[in-house]
C-alpha positions as CSV (number, residue, x, y, z in Angstrom):
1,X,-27.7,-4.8,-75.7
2,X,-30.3,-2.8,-77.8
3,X,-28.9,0.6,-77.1
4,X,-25.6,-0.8,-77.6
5,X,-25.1,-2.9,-80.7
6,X,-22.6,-1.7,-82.7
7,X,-20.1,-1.3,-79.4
8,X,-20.7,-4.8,-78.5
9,X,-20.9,-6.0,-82.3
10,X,-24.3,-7.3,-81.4
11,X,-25.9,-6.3,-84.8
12,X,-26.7,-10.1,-85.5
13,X,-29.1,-10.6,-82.6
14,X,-32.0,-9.9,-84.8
15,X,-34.3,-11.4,-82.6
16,X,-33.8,-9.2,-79.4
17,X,-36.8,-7.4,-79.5
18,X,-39.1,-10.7,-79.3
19,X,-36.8,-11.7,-76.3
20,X,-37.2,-8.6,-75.1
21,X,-40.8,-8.8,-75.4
22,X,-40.8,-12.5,-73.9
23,X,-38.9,-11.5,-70.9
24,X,-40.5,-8.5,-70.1
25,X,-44.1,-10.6,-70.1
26,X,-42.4,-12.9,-67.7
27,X,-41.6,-10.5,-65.3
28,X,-45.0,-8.8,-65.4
29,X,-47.0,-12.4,-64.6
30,X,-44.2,-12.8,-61.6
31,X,-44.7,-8.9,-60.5
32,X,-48.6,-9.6,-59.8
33,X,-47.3,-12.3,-57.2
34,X,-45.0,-9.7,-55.4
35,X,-47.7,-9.2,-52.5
36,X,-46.8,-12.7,-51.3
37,X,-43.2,-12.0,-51.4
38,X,-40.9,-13.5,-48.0
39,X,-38.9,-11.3,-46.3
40,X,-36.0,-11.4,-47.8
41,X,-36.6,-10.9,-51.5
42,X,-38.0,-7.3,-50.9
43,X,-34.7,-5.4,-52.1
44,X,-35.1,-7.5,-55.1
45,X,-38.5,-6.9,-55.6
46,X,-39.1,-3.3,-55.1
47,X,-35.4,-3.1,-57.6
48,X,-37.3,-5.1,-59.8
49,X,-40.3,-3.1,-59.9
50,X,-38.6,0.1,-60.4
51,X,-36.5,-1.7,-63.0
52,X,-39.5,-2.3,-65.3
53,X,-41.2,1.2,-64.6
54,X,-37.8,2.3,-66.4
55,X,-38.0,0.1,-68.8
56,X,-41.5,0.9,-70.4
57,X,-40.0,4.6,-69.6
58,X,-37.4,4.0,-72.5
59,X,-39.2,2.0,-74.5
60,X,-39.1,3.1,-77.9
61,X,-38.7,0.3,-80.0
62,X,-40.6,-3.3,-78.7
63,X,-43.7,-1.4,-78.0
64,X,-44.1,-3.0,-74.2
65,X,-47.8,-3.3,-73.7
66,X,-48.0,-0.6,-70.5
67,X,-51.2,-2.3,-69.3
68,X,-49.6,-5.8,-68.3
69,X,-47.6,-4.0,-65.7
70,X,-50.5,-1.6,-64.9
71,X,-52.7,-5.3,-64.2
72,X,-49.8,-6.9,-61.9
73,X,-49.2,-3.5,-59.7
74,X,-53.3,-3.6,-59.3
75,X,-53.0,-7.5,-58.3
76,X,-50.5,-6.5,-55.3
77,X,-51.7,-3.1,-54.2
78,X,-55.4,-4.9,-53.7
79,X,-54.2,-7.6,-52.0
80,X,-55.8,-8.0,-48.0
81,X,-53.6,-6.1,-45.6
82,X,-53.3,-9.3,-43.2
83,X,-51.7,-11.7,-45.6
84,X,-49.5,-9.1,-47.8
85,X,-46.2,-8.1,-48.3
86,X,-46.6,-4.6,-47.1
87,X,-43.2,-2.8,-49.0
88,X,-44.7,-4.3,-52.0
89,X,-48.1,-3.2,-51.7
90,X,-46.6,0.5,-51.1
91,X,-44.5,0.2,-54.1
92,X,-47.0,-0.7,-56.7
93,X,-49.6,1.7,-54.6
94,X,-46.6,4.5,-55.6
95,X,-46.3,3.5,-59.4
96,X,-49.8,3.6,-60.0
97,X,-50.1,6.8,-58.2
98,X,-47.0,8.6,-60.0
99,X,-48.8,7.1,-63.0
100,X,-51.8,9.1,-62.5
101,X,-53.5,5.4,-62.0
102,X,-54.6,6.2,-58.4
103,X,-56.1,9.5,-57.1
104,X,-55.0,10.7,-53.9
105,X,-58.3,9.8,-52.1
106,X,-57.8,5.9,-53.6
107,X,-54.0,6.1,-51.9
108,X,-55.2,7.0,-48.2
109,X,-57.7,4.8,-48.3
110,X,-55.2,1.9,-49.2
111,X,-52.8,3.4,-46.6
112,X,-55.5,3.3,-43.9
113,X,-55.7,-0.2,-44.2
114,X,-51.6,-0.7,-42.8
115,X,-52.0,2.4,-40.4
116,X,-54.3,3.1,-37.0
117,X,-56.0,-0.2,-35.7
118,X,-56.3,-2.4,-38.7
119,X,-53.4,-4.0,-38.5
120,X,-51.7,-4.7,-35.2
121,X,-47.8,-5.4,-36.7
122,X,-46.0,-2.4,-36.1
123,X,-43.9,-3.7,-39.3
124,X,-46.4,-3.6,-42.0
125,X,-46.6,0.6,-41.5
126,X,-43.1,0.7,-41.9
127,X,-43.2,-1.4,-45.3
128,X,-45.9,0.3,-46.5
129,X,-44.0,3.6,-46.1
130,X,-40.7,2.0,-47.2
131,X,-42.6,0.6,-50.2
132,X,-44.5,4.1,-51.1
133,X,-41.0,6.1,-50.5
134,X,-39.0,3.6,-52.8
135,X,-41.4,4.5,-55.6
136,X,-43.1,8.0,-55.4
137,X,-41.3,9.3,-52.5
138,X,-43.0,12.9,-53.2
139,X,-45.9,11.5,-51.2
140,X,-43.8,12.2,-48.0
141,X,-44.4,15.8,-48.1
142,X,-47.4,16.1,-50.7
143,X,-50.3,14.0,-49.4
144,X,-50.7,15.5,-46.3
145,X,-53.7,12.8,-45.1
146,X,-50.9,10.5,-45.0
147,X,-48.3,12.0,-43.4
148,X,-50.6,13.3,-40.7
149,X,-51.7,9.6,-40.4
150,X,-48.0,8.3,-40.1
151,X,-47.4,10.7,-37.7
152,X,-50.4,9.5,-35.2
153,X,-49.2,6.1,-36.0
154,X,-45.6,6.8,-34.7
155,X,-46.9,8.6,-31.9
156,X,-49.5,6.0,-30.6
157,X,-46.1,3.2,-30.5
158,X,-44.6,2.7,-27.0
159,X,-41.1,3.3,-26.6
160,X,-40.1,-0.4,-27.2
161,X,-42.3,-0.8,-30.1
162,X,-40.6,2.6,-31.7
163,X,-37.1,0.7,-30.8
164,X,-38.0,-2.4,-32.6
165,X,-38.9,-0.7,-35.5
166,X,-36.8,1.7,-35.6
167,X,-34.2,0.0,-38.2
168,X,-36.8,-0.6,-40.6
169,X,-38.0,3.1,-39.9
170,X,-34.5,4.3,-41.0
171,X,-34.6,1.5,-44.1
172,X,-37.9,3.4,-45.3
173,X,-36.6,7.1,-45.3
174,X,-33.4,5.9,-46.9
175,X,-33.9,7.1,-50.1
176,X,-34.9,10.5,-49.3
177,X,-31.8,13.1,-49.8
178,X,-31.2,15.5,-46.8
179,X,-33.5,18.1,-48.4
180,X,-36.2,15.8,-48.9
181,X,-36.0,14.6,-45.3
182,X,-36.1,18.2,-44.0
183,X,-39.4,18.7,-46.0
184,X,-40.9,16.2,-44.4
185,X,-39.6,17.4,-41.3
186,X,-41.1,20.9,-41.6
187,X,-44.6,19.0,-42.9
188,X,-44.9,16.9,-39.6
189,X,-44.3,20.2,-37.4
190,X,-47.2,22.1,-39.1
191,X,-49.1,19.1,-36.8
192,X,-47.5,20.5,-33.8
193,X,-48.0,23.8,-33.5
194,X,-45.0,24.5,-35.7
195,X,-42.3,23.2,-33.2
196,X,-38.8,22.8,-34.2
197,X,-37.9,19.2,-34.5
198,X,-33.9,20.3,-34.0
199,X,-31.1,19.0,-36.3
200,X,-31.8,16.6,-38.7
201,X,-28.2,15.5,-39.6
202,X,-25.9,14.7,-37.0
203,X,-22.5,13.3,-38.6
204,X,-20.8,13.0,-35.3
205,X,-23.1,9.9,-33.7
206,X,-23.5,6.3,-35.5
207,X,-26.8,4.3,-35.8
208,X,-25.5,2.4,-33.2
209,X,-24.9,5.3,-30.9
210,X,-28.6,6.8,-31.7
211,X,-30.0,2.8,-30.5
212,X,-28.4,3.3,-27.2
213,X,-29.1,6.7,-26.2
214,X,-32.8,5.5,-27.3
215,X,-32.6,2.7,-24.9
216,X,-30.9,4.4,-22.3
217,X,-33.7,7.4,-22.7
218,X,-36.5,4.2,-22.3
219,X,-35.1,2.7,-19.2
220,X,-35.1,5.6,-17.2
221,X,-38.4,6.7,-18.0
222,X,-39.8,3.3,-16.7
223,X,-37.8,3.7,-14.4
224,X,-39.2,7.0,-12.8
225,X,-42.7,5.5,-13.7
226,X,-42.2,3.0,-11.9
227,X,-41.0,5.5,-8.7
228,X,-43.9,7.4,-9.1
229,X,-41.8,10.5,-10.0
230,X,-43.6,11.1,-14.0
């Protein structure tokens, strides 16, 4: 409504920018709750998060305080592995990290905390990566500590534990365009001995198709294991 007045003949709302001002304090005291977020407000969360990282971005005429938003995106990405909402923690870990807020050294350290041994739910690594990709998704391919450390992470999952997680794997890299993904892609083969990881993009199969073939692939490994023929 403020960049738009005159088209929408709001000119006599004179007291927008306090409203403005109101609202957006609001939103910064609920923000620093976000690590205790259920389920299935996440979207809405990490869409509101980016919201008001875009709206201090084109603020030029309330004069948001920055440092209220700065406080609440500290409150979540502190907040004790076991008990958080891990996309959110990754999200405000990104902002304050594209912010120049958090060094890279600060950023492992927090991302240690959801990878390796310290915390046994294979689904908090994924929201933590989902998180960090929604918000500085250049981490994927720039912070090498953490992508090596995703990659042991993915490699020490059975096969069933890679299935489970596997949709909220595909929810994470979402965001990245087809380039970004094939950075990434060349990034995680420097830790093999530069091996091809094959095509990245295969129009011709559906999610649903990739879950079976995974499944299928699963089976029949137990099953030689279990004939003593791997």
């Amino acid at each position: 409504m403020a960049r738009s007045r005159e088209p929408l003949e709001a000119g006599h709302l004179t007291g927008l920018p306090q409203l403005t001002a109101a609202a957006y304090q609001r939103a910064c005291r609920l923000a620093a709750d976000l690590a205790r977020c259920p389920d299935d407000a996440v979207d809405a969360a990490l869409g509101g998060l980016r919201s008001l990282r875009e709206v201090l971005a084109g603020d030029t005429a309330t004069n948001l305080d920055p440092d209220l938003f700065r406080a609440a995106l500290r409150r979540v990405a502190v907040h004790p592995p076991a008990e958080a909402q891990a996309a959110c923690v990754g999200a405000a870990a990104g902002l304050l990290y594209g912010e120049g807020l958090l060094d890279e050294a600060e950023l492992v350290r927090l991302a240690a905390g959801y990878l390796g041994g310290a915390v046994t739910d294979p689904r908090k690594s994924c929201g933590l990566l989902r998180g960090l990709l929604a918000t500085a998704r250049e981490i994927a391919w720039q912070v090498a500590e953490i992508v090596r450390a995703l990659d042991e992470q993915f490699r020490a999952w059975d096969d069933a534990t890679f299935l489970a997680v596997l949709p909220e794997l595909r929810l994470a890299f979402t965001d990245l365009t087809p380039r970004e993904v094939a950075r990434v892609a060349d990034r995680v083969a420097e830790y093999h001995s530069g091996q091809a990881v094959g095509e990245l993009v295969h129009t011709d199969i559906d999610e649903g198709e990739v879950h079976v073939a995974l499944d299928v692939t699963r089976r029949v490994r137990d099953a030689l294991r279990a004939d003593g023929l791997v």
